[in-house]
N, C-alpha and C positions, 0 to 999 in steps of 0.2 A: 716342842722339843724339850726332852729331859737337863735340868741344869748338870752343869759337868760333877762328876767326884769334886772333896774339898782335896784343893793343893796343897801340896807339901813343899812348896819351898819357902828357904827359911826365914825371910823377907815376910814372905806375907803369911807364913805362919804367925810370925809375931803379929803383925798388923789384925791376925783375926783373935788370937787370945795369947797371947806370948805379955812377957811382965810389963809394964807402961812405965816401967819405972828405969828401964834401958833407954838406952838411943842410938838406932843405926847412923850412918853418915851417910848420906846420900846426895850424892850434887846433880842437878839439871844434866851438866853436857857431860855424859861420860867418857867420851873419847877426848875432850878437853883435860877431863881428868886424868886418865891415863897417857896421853902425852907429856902434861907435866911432869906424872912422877918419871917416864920414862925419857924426860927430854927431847921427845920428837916433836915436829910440828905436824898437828892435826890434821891439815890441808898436803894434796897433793899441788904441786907446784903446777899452774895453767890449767884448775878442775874448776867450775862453778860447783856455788851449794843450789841443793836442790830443800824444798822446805815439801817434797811430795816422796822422793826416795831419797833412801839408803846409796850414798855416793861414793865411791872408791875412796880410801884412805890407808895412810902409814898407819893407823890404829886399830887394827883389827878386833876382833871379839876373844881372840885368843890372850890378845894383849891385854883387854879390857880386863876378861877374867885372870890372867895373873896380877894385875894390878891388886885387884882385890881380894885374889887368895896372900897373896904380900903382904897388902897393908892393913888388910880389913874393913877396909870401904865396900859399903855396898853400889852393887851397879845394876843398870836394867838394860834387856835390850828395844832399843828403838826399831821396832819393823817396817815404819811405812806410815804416809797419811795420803790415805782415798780421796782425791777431788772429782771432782764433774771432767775434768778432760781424760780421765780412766775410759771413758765411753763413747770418744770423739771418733775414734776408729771402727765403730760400730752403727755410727751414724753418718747417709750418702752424700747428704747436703750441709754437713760445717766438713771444713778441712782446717787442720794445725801445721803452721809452718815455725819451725823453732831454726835459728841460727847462731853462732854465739862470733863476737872480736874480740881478738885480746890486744892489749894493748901495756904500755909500760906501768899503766895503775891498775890493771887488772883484767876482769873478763866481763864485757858485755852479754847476757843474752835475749835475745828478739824474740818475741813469740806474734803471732798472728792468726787471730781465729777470723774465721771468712764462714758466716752464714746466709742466707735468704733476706733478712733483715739488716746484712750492713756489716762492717770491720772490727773487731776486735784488735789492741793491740796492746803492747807493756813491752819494758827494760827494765831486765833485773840485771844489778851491778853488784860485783866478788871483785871487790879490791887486795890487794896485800894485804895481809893480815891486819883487817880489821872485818867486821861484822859485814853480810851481805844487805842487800837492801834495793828496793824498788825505786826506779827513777822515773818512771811511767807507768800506772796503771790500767788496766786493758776498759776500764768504764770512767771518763774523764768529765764528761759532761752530760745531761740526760740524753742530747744526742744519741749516745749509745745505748739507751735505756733498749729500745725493740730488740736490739741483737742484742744484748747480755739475758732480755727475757727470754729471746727464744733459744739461745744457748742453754740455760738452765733447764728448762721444761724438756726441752732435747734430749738432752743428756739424764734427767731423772727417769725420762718414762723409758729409757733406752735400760737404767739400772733396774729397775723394777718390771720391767716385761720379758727383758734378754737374759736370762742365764750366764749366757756366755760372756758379760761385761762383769759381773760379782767371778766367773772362774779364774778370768785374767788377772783378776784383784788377789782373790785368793790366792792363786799360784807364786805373785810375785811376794805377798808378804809369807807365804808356808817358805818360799826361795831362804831367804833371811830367815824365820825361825830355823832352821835346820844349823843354822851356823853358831848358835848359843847351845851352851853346855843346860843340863837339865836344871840345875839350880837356878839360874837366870829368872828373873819376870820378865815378860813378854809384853811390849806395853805398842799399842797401834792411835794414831793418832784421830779422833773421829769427836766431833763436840757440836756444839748448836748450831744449828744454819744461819739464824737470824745474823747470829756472830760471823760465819764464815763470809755472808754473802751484803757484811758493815765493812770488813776487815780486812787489809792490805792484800791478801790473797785476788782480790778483784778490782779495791776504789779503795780511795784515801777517804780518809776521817770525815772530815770537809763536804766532800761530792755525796759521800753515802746520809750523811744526814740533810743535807738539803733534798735528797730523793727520799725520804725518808717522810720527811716532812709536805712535800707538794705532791711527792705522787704515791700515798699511803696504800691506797691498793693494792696497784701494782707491787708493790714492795714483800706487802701479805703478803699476799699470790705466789710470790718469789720463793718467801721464808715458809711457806707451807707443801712447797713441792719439791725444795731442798731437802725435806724431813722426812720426806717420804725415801729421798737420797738416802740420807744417812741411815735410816734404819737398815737398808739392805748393805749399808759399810760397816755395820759394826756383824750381821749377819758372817761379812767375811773374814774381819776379825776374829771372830769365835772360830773358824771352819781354820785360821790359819795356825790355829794354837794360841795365841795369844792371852795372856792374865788379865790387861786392864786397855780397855778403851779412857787414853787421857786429851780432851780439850781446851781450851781456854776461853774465857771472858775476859777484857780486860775489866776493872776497878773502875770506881767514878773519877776518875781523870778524863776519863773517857765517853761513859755512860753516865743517866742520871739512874733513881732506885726507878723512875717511874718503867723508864723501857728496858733494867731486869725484869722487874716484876708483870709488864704485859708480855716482853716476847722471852727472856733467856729461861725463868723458872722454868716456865710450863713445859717449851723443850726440853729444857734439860731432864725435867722429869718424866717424861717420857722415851727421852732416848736412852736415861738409865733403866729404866725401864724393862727395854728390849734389851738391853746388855743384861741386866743379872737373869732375866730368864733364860738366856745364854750359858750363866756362870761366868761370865768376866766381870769383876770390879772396875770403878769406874772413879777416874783422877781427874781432880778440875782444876786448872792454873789460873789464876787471879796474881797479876802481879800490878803493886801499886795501892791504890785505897782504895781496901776493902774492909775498913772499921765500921761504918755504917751498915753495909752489908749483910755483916756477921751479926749485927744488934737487931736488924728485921729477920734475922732467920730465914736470907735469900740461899746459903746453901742447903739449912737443916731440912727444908723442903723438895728438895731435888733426893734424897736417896742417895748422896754423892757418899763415895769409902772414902776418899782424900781429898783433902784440900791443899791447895798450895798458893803464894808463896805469901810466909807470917811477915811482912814488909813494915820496917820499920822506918821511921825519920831519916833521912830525905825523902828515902824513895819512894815508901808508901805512909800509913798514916795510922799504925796503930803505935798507941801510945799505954794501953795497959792489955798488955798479951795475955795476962792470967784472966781477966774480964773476958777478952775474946773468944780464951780456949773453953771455959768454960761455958759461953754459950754454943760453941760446937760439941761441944758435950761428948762422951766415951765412944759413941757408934762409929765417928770420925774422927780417921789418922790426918796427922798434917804434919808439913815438911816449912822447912825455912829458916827465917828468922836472922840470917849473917847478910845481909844485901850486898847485889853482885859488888858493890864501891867498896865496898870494907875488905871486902874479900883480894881487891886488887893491892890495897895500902901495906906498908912497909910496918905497921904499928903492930905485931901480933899481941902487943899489951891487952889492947883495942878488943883484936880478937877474942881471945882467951875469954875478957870480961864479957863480952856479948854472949858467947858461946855458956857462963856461968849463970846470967840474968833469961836465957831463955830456957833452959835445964829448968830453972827453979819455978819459972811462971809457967810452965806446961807440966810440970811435976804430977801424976797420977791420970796424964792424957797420954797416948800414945803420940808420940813427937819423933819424925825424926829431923835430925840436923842437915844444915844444908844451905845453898847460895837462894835466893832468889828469883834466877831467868839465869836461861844461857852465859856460858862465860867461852868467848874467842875476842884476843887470845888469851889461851891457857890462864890461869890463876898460878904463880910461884906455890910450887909444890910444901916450901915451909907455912905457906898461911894455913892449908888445908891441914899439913900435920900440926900446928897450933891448934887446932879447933879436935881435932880426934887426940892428941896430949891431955887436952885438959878435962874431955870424958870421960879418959880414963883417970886421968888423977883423980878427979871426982866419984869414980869405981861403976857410973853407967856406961862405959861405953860396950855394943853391943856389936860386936867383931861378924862381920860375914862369914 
């Protein structure tokens, strides 16, 4: 397949030759952001989040984009992130049963996969305004090792043989492209398996590394037929419209360099791979410490266009940004550098100077500005305009 025409929006015109010497403002949760400025709250009242679709919300795309034709914030639209139960319905033998309770702290929801091999199960919990989060993961002890293997294997070779499981994919994220104005990026969420299939989306930290460790194999086996997943996920990205397939790794808080460098590079290199011969660009979130990282040249090697997020003390661990940016060197845009905690404080002093200390250490990179990770709830609308005040006092700021 022919890679697409170069884009013209304005976002990532800069990102591919526009002055290095601007900075757009770009924050993680866009609809967080546009609630602030417009006051609303993000969440519908008694709606679970979903970390796979696009969920009903007071913040529409409309809203999104008047925000940022307003105030000059740049926004992206989020389409969607493709898992393995995209394909549950196309296979005779797993069945999904999702049910959700609400209750005065929030909303429960159940899910239940039921294969040949045994139960799948998890609780995901949406409290009142605060962040969602897993109270049960659907793989808890190796016990469940056979049915999460034969879920996967299931479900990939259903994505890679079936047509019909990548149209439904397609269909749902082209659904959501169609609701973004043409300026927009279009960003679909799809990243390394090794990652997805370590990573809260199925087992806790904990469970996935002790499987990781005793039953290595199996686990390959896992991470290698996941990939074969992903590649047909980014296939529908591309088909959906979409600019950039963006994933995550977490940082060594989490991982050591030893299991980037055998299982996340090589993925990741590969599944950018099959994105640019596509024509989508491809974003990679690292939140937390990523200082050692950046000094192995664990992104430089993947082909990644962006890097995210520049995480300083507490949260993450880089302590001289200008050393850092410079080993990512001109080819890579990167985002960051305000962490989501400063960004909640009352101190905009605080701000301002952060916001001046990372302008100067990324000075001749393309940088854009920005939080960290996700922010619910909202960030007070004056921190955010602290940080775009003081790009423009400074005469970079690079208005949408």
């Amino acid at each position: 397949m022919e890679a697409k025409p170069r884009n013209t929006k304005p976002l990532i015109q800069w990102m591919d030759d526009g002055d290095p010497h601007l900075v757009p403002v770009l924050m993680s949760d866009t609809e967080s952001t546009a609630a602030s400025y417009f006051g609303i709250e993000p969440r519908k009242e008694d709606t679970s989040v979903s970390y796979a679709d696009v969920v009903d919300s007071p913040i529409t795309p409309e809203l999104i984009v008047r925000c940022s034709r307003e105030t000059g914030i740049h926004v992206d639209g989020w389409l969607g992130y493709i898992t393995p139960f995209e394909a549950i319905r196309f296979i005779d033998d797993i069945e999904l049963e999702v049910h959700e309770e609400t209750t005065e702290e929030g909303i429960r929801r159940f899910s239940k996969i039921t294969t040949p091999q045994g139960e799948l199960s998890e609780v995901f919990f949406t409290p009142k305004r605060r962040p969602a989060m897993w109270e049960e993961h659907f793989v808890k002890t190796e016990s469940d090792l056979p049915a999460w293997i034969y879920l996967i294997e299931a479900t990939a070779e259903a994505a890679v043989s079936n047509p019909d499981v990548a149209g439904v994919a397609t269909a749902r994220l082209s659904a959501q492209a169609e609701r973004w104005p043409a300026e927009v990026p279009l960003v679909v969420t799809a990243g390394a398996a090794a990652f997805e299939l370590t990573s809260n989306l199925f087992i806790d930290a904990t469970t996935a590394f002790y499987l990781l460790v005793d039953h290595t194999s199996e686990m390959e086996r896992l991470f290698e037929t996941q990939e074969q997943a992903q590649a047909v996920w980014v296939r529908c990205a591309a088909a959906a419209g979409a600019d950039f397939v963006r994933g995550a790794v977490n940082g060594l808080e989490l991982y050591s360099p030893a299991i980037w460098e055998k299982y996340f590079v090589p993925e990741l290199r590969r599944l950018f791979h099959v994105a640019h011969q596509l024509g989508l660009r491809c974003w990679m979130h690292t939140c937390g410490r990523m200082n050692k990282l950046i000094e192995m040249g664990a992104y430089n090697t993947t082909g990644v266009d962006v890097v995210e997020s520049l995480s300083h003390l507490p949260l993450g661990d880089l302590t001289d940004l200008r050393s850092a940016r410079a080993i990512l060197g001109e080819d890579i845009v990167t985002r960051g550098a305000a962490n989501v905690n400063l960004l909640y404080e009352p101190d905009l002093d605080e701000i301002r100077a952060r916001t001046r200390l990372a302008v100067e250490e990324t000075r001749g990179y393309r940088h854009m500005m920005g939080d960290t990770n996700d922010s619910y709830p909202p960030y007070p609308w004056e921190n955010i305009q602290a940080m775009m005040d003081e790009l423009d006092k400074m005469g970079v700021l690079l208005r949408a």
